[in-house]
C-alpha positions, 0 to 999 in steps of 0.5 A, spaced: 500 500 500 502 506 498 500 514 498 500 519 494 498 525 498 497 533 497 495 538 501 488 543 497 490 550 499 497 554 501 499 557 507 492 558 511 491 565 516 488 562 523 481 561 522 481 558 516 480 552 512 484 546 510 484 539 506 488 534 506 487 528 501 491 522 500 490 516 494 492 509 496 495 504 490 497 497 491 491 495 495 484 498 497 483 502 503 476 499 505 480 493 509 484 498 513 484 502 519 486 508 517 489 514 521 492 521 520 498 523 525 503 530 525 509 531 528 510 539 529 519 541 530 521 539 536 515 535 538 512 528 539 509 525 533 500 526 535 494 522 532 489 527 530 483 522 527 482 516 524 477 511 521 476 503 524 475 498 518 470 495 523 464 500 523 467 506 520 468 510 526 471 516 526 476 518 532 477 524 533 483 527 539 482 532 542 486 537 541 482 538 533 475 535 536 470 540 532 475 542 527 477 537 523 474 531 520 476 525 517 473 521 511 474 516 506 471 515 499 472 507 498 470 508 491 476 513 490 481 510 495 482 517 498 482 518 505 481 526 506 482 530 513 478 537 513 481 542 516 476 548 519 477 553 524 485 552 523 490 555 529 497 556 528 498 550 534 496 546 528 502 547 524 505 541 523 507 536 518 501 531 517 501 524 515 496 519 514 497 511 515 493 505 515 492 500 518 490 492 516 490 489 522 488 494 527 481 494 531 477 501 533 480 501 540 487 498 537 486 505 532 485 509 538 490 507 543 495 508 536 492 515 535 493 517 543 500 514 544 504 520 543 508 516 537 509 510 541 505 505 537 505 506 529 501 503 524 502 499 518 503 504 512 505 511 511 504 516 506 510 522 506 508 528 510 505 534 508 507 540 511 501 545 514 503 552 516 498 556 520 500 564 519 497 570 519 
């Protein structure tokens, strides 16, 4: 499985809005837990949002709760992460992962481990820079 990914929208003010797109090759997600992560200089890697292969629950952490949302299109292969309300903690280099053999509770305790625990497959990160 591998990723291609790119980020909708350049340098964005806090307050905006942000898409992040990644189209998976070689296997189709529909199989897979699937996670969005970013990793800001200096600082732990953090889950973000993901989605269980089981039910299709989306898991959102804390810190972007109400602002990000994370969705995946089967029939395109593409897991998408919206980006509203966007502030400049949020800047970071982001990267979506999935996940074949992960569980709900498996993706949430990856998504909350601080880097710890990781999943499968990874795309390259995106940068994301909230400025005014």
């Amino acid at each position: 499985l591998r990723f291609s990914c790119r980020r909708w929208g350049g340098l964005v003010q806090p307050g905006g809005s942000l898409i992040l797109s990644c189209v998976a090759s070689g296997s189709t997600l529909h199989d897979y837990a699937i996670g969005w992560f970013r990793q800001a200089p200096g600082k732990e890697r953090e889950g973000v949002a993901g989605i269980s292969s089981e039910d299709g629950r989306m898991y959102c952490t804390d810190s972007v709760k109400g602002r990000f949302t994370i969705s995946k299109d089967n029939a395109k292969n593409t897991v998408y992460l919206q980006m509203n309300s966007l502030r400049s903690e949020d800047t970071a280099v982001y990267y979506c992962a999935a996940d074949p053999n992960l569980s709900g509770s498996g993706l949430w305790r990856v998504l909350t481990s601080r880097g710890r625990y990781g999943m499968d497959y990874w795309g390259k990160g995106t940068q994301v820079t909230v400025s005014s």
